[in-house]
C-alpha positions as CSV (number, residue, x, y, z in Angstrom):
1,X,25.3,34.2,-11.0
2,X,24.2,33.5,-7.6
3,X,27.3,35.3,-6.0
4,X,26.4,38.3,-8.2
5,X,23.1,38.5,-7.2
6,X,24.3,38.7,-3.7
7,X,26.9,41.5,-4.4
8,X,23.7,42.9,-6.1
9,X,22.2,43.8,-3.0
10,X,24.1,46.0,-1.9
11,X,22.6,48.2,-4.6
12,X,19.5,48.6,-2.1
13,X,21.9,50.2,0.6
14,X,22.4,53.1,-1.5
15,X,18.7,53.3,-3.7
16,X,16.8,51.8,-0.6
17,X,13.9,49.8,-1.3
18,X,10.7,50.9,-1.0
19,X,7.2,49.3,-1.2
20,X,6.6,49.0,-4.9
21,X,10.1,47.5,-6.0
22,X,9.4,45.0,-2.3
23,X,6.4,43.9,-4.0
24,X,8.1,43.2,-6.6
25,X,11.0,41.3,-5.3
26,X,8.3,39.2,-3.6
27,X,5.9,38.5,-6.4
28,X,9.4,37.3,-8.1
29,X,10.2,35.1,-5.1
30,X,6.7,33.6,-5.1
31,X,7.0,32.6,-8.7
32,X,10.3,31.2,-9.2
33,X,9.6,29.3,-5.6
34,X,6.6,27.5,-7.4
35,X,8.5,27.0,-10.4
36,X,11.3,25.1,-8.6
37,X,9.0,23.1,-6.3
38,X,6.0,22.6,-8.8
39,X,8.1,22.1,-11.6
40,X,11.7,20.9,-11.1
41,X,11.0,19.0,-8.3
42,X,7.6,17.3,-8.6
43,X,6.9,17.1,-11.8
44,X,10.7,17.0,-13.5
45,X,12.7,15.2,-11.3
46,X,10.0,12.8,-9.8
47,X,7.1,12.7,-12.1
48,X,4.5,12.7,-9.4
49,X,1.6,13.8,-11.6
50,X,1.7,14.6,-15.6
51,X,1.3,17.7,-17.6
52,X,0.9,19.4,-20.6
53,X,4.8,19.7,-22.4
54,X,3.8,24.0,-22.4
55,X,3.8,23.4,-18.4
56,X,7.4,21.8,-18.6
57,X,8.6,24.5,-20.8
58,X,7.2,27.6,-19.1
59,X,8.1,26.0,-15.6
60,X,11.4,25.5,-16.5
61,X,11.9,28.7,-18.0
62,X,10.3,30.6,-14.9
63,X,12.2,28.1,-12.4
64,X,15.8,29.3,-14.7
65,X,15.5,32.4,-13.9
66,X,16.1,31.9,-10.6
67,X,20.0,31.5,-10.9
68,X,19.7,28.2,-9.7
69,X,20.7,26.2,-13.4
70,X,18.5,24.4,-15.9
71,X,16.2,21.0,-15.7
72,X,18.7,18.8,-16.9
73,X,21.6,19.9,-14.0
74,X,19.0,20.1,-11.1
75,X,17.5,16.9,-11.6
76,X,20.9,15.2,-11.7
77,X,21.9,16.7,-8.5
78,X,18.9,15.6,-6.8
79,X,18.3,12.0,-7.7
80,X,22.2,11.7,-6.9
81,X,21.4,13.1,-3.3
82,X,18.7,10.5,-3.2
83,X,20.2,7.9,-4.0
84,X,23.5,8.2,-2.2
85,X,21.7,10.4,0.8
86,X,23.6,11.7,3.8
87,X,26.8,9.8,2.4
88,X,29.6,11.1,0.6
89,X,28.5,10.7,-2.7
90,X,25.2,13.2,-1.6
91,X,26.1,16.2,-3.2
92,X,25.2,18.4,-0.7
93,X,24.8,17.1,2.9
94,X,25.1,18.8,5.8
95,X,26.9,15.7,8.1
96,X,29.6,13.8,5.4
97,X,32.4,13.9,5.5
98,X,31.9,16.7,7.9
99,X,29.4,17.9,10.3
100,X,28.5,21.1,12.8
101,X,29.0,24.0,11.2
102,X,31.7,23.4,8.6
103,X,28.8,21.0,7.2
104,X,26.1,23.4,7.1
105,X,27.9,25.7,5.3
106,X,28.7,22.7,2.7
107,X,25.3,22.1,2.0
108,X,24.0,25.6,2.3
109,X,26.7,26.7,-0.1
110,X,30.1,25.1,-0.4
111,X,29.2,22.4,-2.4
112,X,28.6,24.6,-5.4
113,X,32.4,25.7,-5.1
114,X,33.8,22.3,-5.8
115,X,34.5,20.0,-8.2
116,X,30.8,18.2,-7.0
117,X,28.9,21.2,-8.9
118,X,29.0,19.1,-12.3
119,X,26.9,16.1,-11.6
120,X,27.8,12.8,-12.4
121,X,25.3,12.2,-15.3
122,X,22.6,13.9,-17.0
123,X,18.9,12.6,-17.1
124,X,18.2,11.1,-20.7
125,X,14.6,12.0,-20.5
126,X,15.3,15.7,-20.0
127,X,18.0,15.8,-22.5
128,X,15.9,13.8,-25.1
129,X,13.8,17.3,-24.7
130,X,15.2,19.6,-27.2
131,X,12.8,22.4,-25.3
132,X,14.6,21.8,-21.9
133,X,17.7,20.9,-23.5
134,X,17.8,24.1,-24.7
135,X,17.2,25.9,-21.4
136,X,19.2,23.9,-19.5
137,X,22.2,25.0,-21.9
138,X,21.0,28.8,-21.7
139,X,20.2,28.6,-18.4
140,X,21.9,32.6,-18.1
141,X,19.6,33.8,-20.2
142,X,16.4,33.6,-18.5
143,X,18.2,35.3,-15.4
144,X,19.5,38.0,-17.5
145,X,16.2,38.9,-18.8
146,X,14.1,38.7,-15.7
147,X,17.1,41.2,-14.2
148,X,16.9,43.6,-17.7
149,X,13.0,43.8,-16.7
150,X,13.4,44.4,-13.2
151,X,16.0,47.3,-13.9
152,X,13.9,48.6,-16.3
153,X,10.5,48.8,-14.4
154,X,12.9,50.1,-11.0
155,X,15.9,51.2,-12.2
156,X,18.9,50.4,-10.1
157,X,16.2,49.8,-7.3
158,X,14.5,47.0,-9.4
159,X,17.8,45.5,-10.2
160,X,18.2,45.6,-6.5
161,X,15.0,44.3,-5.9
162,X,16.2,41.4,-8.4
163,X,19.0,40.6,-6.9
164,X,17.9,40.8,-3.0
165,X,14.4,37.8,-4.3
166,X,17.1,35.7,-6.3
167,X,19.2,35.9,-2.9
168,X,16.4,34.9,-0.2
169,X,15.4,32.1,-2.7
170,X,18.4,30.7,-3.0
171,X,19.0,30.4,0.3
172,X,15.5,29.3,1.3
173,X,16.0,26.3,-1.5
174,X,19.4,25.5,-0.3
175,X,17.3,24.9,3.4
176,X,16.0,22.1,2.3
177,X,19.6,20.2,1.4
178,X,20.9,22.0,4.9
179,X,18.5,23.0,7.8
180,X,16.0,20.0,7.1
181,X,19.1,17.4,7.6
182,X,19.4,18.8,11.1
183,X,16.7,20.3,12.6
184,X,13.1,18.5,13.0
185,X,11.0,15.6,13.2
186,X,11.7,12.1,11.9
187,X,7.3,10.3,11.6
188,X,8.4,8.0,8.9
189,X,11.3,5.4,9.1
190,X,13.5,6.5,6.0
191,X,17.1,5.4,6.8
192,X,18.6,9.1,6.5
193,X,18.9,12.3,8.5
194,X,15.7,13.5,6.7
195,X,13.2,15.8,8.9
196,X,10.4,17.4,8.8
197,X,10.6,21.0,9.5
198,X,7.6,23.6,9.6
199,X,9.5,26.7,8.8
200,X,11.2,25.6,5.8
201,X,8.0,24.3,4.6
202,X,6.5,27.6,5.2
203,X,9.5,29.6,3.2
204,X,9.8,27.0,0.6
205,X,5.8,27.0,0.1
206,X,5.8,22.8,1.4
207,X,9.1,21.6,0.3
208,X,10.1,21.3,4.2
209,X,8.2,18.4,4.9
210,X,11.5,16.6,3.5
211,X,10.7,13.5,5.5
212,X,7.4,12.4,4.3
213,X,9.5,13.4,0.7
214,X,12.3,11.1,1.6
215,X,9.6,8.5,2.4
216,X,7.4,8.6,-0.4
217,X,9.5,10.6,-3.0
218,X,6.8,10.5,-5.6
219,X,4.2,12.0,-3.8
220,X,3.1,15.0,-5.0
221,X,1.8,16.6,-1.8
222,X,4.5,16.1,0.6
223,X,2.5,18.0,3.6
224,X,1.2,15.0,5.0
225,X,2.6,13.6,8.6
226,X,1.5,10.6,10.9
227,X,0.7,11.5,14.5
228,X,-0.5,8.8,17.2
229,X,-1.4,6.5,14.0
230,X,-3.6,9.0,12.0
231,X,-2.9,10.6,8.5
232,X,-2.4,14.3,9.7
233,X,-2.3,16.5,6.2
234,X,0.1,20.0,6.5
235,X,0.0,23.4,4.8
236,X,1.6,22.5,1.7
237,X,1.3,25.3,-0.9
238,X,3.0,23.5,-3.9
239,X,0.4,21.1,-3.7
240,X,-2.5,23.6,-3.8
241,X,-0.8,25.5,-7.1
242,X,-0.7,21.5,-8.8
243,X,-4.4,21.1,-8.0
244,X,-4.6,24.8,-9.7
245,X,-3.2,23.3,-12.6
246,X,-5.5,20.2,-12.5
247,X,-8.7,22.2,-12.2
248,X,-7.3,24.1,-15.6
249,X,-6.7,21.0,-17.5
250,X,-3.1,21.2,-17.5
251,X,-2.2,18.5,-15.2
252,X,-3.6,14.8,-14.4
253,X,-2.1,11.8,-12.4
254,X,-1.6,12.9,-9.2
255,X,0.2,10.4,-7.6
256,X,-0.2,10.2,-3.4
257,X,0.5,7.2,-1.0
258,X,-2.6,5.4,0.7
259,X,-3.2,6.0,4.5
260,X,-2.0,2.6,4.7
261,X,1.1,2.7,3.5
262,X,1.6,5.9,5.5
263,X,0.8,4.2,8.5
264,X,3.1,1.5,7.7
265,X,6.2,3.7,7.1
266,X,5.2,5.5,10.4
267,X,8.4,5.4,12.5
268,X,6.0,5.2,15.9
């Protein structure tokens, strides 16, 4: 799906895209972004803070449509590249068993071509979910929607539109497995290649801040840093939406290290 998406953008080479369809790829991008980081990362994969079963549904159903699979095949992935992290059981690093370029383009894409792209094991508390069972099965479906309602509110220039927001998100996901393995700084003493790194945080709405994740991986802000031995707190818009959905009444249990154990995982 994610290869056809990126063949679909060559649709806007010959419909061109102007400003409402750009607003609408970006609107898309916005919400499928929050839906991956809100809900298939922080709340799915590493329960740091509880919510309403509606939130997981809805989430998950907004964070399919992306292209990107269901709850049940991204969480897999992920807590395998935690737990076997820049190794070569990590799905999708950027340094084993190669590294430079031929690894960036592993992690950024080529894992996904290999026999690594079915994960080891599935999570039994998603697939005890008959809800997200179901969406991670019909995972297509969502996308194929979302890109029947984008053709017909554009036309060919909506499917476009589609196609060029599911692209760029992709890509600015995939960052976080790729660019913020390489590139950035290290404030807390994790083991791995794990960095901090301010513009994929800022294109993945916080998710950069991959070494304060790698740190603490239940925390649900992960836009916090330690600089000459204070708690220094970073844009981090993921967090902001969770606190959104605290203030409604649809999330509780916020889980976030103590300044002391920040300071004490502080690599200076």
């Amino acid at each position: 799906m994610i290869v056809i998406c990126h063949l679909g953008c060559l649709l806007l080479l010959v419909t061109g895209l102007g400003v409402p369809m750009a607003l609408w790829a970006v609107l898309l991008y916005g919400l499928r972004m929050l839906a991956t980081t809100a809900i298939y990362h922080r709340l799915i994969t590493h329960g740091s803070y509880r919510a309403a079963r509606l939130v997981w549904w809805l989430g998950s159903l907004v964070a399919a449509s992306s292209g990107q699979m269901g709850p049940s095949w991204w969480k897999a992935h992920h807590l395998q590249h935690h737990s076997h992290v820049d190794t070569p059981r990590d799905p999708h690093t950027p340094l084993r068993p190669m590294a430079g370029w031929r690894g960036f383009w592993h992690s950024q894409v080529g894992w996904l071509l290999g026999p690594g792209f079915h994960p080891e094991t599935l999570p039994a508390d998603v697939e005890a979910d008959p809800v997200l069972r179901l969406i991670d099965r019909l995972h297509v479906m969502p996308v194929l929607a979302l890109a029947w309602l984008s053709w017909g509110i554009g036309g060919l220039e909506g499917l476009g539109a589609f196609c060029l927001s599911t692209t760029v998100l992709y890509h600015a996901v995939a960052s976080v497995n790729s660019v913020a393995h390489l590139v950035g700084d290290q404030p807390f003493a994790t083991g791995d290649a794990s960095r901090n790194n301010r513009w994929v945080a800022l294109i993945t709405f916080g998710e950069g801040w991959h070494n304060l994740h790698h740190a603490f991986q239940g925390s649900v802000r992960q836009g916090i840093t330690v600089r000459q031995g204070q708690v220094v707190l970073l844009p981090d818009p993921t967090y902001r939406f969770i606190q959104l959905l605290k203030i409604l009444g649809w999330a509780d249990g916020l889980r976030q290290p103590s300044e002391r154990a920040l300071r004490a995982r502080s690599a200076g």
